[in-house]
C-alpha positions, 0 to 999 in steps of 0.5 A: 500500500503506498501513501503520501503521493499527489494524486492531482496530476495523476488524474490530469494526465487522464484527462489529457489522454482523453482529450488526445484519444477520445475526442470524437466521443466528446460531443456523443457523451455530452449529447447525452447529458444535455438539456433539461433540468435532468442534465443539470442534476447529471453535470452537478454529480459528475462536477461533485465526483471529479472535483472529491477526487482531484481536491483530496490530491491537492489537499491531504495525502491519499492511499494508492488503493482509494479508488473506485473499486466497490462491492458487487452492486453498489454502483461502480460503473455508474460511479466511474461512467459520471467520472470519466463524462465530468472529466470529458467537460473538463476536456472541453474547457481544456480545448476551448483554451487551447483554441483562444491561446487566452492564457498565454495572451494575458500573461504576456500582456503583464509587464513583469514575468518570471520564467522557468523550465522543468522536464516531463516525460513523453512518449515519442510516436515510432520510438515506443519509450519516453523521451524527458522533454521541456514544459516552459512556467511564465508567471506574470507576479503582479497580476498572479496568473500562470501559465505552462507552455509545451512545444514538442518538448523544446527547451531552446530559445526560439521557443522561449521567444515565440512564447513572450512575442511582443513581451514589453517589460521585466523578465527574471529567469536563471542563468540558463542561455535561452533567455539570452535572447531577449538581451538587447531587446527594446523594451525588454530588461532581463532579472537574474534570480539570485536563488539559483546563484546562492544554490551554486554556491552552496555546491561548493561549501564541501570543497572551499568552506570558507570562500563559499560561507563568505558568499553565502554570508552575504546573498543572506544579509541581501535576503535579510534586507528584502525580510525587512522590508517584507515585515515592515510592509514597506510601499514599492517605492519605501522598498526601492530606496533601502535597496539603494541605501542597503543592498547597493554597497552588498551588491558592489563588495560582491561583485568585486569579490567575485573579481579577486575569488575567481582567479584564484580558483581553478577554473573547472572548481564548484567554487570557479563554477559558481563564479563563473555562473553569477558573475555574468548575471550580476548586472542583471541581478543589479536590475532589480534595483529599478524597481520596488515591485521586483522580486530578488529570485524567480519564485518557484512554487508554481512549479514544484507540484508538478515536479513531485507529482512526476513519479505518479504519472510516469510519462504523458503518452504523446506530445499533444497530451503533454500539451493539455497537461500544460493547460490544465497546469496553468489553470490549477497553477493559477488558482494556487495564486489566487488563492482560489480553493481548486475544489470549489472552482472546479465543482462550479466550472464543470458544472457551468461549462456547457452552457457557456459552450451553448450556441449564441450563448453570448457567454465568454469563457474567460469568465471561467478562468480562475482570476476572473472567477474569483473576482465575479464570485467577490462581486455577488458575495460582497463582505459585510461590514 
């Protein structure tokens, strides 16, 4: 029996299966639930059913065997039929998203993103074995909206730059050299993420304690100040001037540090390496001294479910499923910055879908997304004061 495993993903990947295998069947199994008020009360119990399983995943550690295995006549396949025809709704919004490109849209409308990559396994059509591909994250911080992109798994710079086409603004991301693309670009100021400096550093702590201790002293005295700040809920701008006052000097000693270290280091050392990784990102890590909204690391929360999640779902079965496990991550992703409870707006989203798929609805389905969702919901249950 094994527990302690996300098991969210787990059943995304299904639906991501779903939508790759079985699209014809979409519209035959919505056919059949649709209409009347018979149609609503079957969209309610399917919406409830999916929305049980996936909220357990993301909200407590479940068994391997918690699953849909029940006693002879209590219902199993009824059980699962409703199942899999809330997952196929959920399949349609995942589509419906795909064909707008709504998310990538707004994301790259937001003057201030952060970018990353993770891998993710797929099975490679002809090759009949899973190839580790690339999902790219963009979170755009101040708006708090998320999106995953796949490309047929490339990790280059093209790809990075036909994500964020007509991008204007900041974008912070690591030292990895796709991002290099954007350097000299009008209207686009590249942020390092002093994160994954510090995580170089610390690499070198077993081999020269003492010149790694002194850097990681001081990356934490920068991180003390950005703490201080946070405490004192400084204003942007209150933010920006003791970065100036404080971090600057931190920032100048560091760098001249770094000058001194490296040619004292053999080249190929951790510690030549870590060197050889911040010291060209340091003007980028300077960057963020222009503006007190600007985080000094690339926040890497959005992706750590996923990253976890990796060992359940072993592989996506084709590049166009790994697409939808895009989508579908963004959606979840984004309600975790939301702070929007993925139970409550699924059971609501699966449930209202098909009438916004209605023709001459005149419903938009960006009402659907969890930001907007979240907004409408505030608006028809204000707070009393």
């Amino acid at each position: 029996m094994v527990a302690g495993f996300n098991f969210i993903l787990a059943l995304l990947i299904l639906v991501c299966e779903l939508l790759s295998l079985f699209d014809c069947a979409v519209d035959f199994i919505l056919g059949q639930v649709g209409g009347g008020s018979d149609g609503d009360v079957l969209f309610i119990a399917r919406a409830e059913i999916l929305c049980s399983y996936m909220n357990d995943a993301v909200c407590i550690d479940i068994k391997a065997d918690f699953d849909l295995r029940h006693t002879p006549g209590s219902g199993c396949n009824t059980c699962k039929l409703e199942l899999a025809e809330a997952l196929v709704v959920l399949c349609h919004l995942t589509l419906a998203l795909k064909n707008m490109d709504l998310n990538r849209r707004l994301v790259v409308g937001c003057g201030y993103v952060q970018a990353d990559e993770t891998t993710i396994r797929v099975i490679s059509k002809g090759k009949g074995k899973a190839d580790k591909e690339y999902l790219w994250m963009v979170r755009a911080v101040m708006e708090k909206l998320v999106i995953f992109h796949y490309d047929d798994g490339s990790r280059s710079g093209q790809t990075i730059r036909k994500l964020l086409k007509d991008f204007k603004g900041y974008l912070q991301s690591d030292g990895y050299s796709a991002y290099n693309v954007f350097e000299g670009t009008e209207g686009v100021c590249l942020i390092a993420c002093l994160a994954h400096i510090r995580r170089h550093f610390e690499m070198a702590l077993e081999e020269n304690r003492s010149l790694a201790e002194h850097a990681l002293k001081t990356i934490q005295e920068i991180y003390r100040i950005e703490h201080f700040a946070d405490s004192r809920e400084y204003t942007t701008e209150e933010r920006r001037e003791l970065r100036l006052c404080q971090s600057v000097p931190l920032l100048d000693s560091f760098e001249k540090w770094m000058e001194g270290t490296y040619v004292k280091v053999p080249p190929k050392s951790r510690m030549g390496q870590a060197i050889s990784y911040a010291y060209p990102l340091w003007p980028r890590m300077k960057a963020c001294l222009k503006d007190g909204n600007i985080k000094i690391d690339n926040n890497e929360n959005a992706i750590r479910p996923l990253t976890l999640s990796r060992k359940n779902f072993l592989f996506c079965g084709n590049h166009e499923a790994a697409e939808n496990t895009a989508v579908i991550c963004s959606l979840l992703a984004t309600c975790k910055a939301q702070e929007v409870n993925p139970r409550e707006w699924l059971n609501d989203v699966i449930a209202r879908l098909p009438y916004y798929q209605e023709k001459d609805s005149g419903k938009d389905i960006r009402e659907l997304l969890p930001d907007v969702w979240k907004l409408k919901k505030s608006n028809e249950n204000p707070i009393e004061v």
